[in-house]
N, C-alpha and C positions, 0 to 999 in steps of 0.2 A: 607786892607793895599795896600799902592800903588806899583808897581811891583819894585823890589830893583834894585840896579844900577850896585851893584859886586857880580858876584856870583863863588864860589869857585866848581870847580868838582875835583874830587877825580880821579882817573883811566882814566886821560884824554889823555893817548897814545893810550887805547883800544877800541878796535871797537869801539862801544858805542861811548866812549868820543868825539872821532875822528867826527864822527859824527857830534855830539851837538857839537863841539869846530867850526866846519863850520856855524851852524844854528843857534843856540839860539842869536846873537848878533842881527838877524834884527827884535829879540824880544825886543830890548832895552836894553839885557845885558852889562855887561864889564867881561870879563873873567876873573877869574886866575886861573891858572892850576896847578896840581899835581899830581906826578905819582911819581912810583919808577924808570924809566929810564926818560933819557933826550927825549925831545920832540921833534924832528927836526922843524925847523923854527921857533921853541916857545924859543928864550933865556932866556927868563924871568919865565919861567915855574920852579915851586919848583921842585926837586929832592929829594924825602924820604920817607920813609919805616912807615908805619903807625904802627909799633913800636916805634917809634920816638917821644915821646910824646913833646918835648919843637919845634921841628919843625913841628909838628900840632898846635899847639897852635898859632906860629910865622904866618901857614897859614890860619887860622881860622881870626885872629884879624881885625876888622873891614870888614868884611864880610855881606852882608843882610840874603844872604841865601846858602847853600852848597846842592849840587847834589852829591851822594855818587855812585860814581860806581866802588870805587877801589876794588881790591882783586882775588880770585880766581874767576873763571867764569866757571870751570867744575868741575869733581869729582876729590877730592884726597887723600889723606890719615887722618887719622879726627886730627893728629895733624899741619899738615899743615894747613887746615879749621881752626881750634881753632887759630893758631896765627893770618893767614890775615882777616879772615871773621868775626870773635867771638870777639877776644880781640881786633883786629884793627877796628872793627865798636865801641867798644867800646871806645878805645881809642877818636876817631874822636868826639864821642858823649861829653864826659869827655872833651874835650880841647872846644869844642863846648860852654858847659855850664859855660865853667867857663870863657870863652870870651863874655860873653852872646849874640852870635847867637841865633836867635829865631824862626828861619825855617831848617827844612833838608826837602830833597829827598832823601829814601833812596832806592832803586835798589834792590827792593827784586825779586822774581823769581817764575815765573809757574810751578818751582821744590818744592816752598814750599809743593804745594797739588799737588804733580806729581801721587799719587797714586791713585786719585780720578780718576772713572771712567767718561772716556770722553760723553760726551749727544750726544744720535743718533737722527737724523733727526725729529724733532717731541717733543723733550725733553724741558724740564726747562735747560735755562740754568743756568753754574755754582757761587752762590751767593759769595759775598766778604766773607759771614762770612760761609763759608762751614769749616767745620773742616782739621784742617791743616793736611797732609800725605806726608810731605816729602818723593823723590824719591831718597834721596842720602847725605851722609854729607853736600854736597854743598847745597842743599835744606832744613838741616836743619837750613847749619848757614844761611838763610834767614828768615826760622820760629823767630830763635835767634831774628833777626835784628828787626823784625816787635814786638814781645815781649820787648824787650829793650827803641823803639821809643816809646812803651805804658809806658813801666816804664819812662822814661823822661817825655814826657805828664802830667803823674798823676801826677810824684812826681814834677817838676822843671819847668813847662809850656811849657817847647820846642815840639814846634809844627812839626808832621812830614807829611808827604804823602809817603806811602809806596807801591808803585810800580810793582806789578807781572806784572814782562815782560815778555812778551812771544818771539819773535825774531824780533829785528831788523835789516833788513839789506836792501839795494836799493829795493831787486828783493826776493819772498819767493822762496825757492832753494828747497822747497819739500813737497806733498800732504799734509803733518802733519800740515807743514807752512800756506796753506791756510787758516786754523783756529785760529793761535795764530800771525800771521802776523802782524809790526806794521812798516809803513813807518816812513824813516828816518821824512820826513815834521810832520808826527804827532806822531811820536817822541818827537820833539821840541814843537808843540804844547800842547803835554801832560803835556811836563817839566816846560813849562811856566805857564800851569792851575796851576799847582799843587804848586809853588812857589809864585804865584800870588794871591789865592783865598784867602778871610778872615775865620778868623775861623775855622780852617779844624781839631785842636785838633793833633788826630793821625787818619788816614783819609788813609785805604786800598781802593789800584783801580787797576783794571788792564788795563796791556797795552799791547793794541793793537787797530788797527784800525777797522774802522767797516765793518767789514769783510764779507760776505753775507752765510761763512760757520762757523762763530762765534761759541766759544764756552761758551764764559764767558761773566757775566753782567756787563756791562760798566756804567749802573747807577750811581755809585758812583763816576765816572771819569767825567763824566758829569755834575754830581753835582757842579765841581768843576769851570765850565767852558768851559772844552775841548771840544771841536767838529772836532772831527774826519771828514777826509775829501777823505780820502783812500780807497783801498776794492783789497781784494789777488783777484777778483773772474777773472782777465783778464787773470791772469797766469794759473790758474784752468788746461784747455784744455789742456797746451802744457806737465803740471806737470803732469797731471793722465795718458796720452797717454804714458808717460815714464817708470812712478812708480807703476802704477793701483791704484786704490782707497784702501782706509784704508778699512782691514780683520778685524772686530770686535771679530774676534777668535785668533788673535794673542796678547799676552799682551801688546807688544811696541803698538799696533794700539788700543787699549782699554783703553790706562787710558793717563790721561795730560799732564805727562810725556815723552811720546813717550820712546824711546830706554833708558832713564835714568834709565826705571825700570827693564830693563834687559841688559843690556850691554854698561853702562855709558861712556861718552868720559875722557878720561884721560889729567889731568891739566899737558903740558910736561917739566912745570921747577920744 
């Protein structure tokens, strides 16, 4: 299919969004934006709570394709999860299908298998289809999200690309980062394969760039397209002279997860 012209993100005041709401346009996009607060410089950006269902609907309509990043983004209490994460991917899906959008992104998470241990120097690395182990509510409503874009799939055609991020941000800010690192640039170029490519069904990849201390197989990302163009390995020096290198005898430094599986960051609203 040829690449769409509007594409709606979901959580476009947060990090992430902020981000792709700079880059993705000199992929050809046109944006529209949604979040639960106002967007500064964005007047046109919807304002609503993905409880909302007639005001999902309102932003879905005539849309090619939707990048899902709204919601919690750390651990919180599993009924807080169930409203943003659970019932509000659902929601989005539901307004989705019945506008008939026929692509999502949806922003699943390296928390979904945070419990899988991480591959030392020498390993296999870790496959799309490794069994899920969520490290946290947060992680599980991403298993949720990736199980749901399959139910759409089978039952309704809506095609997804489900997403295990690992960390975006300019610069990796810590040794764990070196391995799940995904620059903001391929980022965008991810968002773009995965929006872009035909036929993708329901289509798990992870994201990150290629990293030279990689943990996960990017196979299926590339399948898509994407070519990564990035690699943490320049930051490596300045990060481990600070941090030391990851203790394979401590849990946070053992499994995908990092510190999710022992002392989760807390969502503070």
């Amino acid at each position: 299919m040829p690449a769409p012209r509007t594409v709606l993100i979901t959580g476009a005041a947060g990090g992430l969004g902020t981000l792709m709401r700079a880059l993705l346009p000199a992929h050809g996009y046109e944006l529209r934006l949604l979040d639960l607060v106002p967007i500064d410089g964005e007047p046109d950006a919807i304002v609503a709570d993905l409880g909302d269902k007639d005001a999902l609907r309102e932003a879905v309509r005539g849309v090619d394709a939707i990048i899902h990043l709204a919601g919690i983004s750390l651990e919180a209490s599993f009924d807080k999860i169930l409203r943003a994460n659970i019932e509000g991917t659902y929601n989005l899906y539901e307004a989705a299908r019945e506008e008939g959008v026929r692509r999502m992104v949806f922003a699943s998470s390296n928390h979904a298998i945070g419990y899988t241990p991480r591959p030392l120097p020498g390993d296999t690395l870790v496959p799309v289809d490794v069994t899920r182990r969520p490290d946290t509510f947060y992680g599980l409503s991403k298993s949720f999200g990736e199980d749901l874009a399959q139910l759409y799939w089978d039952r309704h055609g809506m095609e997804t690309v489900s997403v295990r991020i690992g960390s975006c941000f300019e610069e990796p800010t810590s040794v764990r980062m070196l391995s799940v690192w995904m620059s903001p640039g391929d980022g965008a170029r991810l968002f773009h394969a995965a929006i872009s490519a035909e036929n993708v069904g329901h289509t798990v990849v992870y994201g990150s760039s290629d990293n030279t201390r990689l943990w996960w197989d990017l196979s299926s990302a590339r399948s898509l397209g994407y070519e990564p163009q990035d690699d943490s390995e320049p930051y490596a020096d300045k990060l481990i002279a600070e941090q030391g290198e990851l203790d394979p005898a401590k849990p946070e430094h053992a499994h995908i997860g990092g510190h999710f599986v022992t002392d989760p960051p807390i969502w503070p609203h």
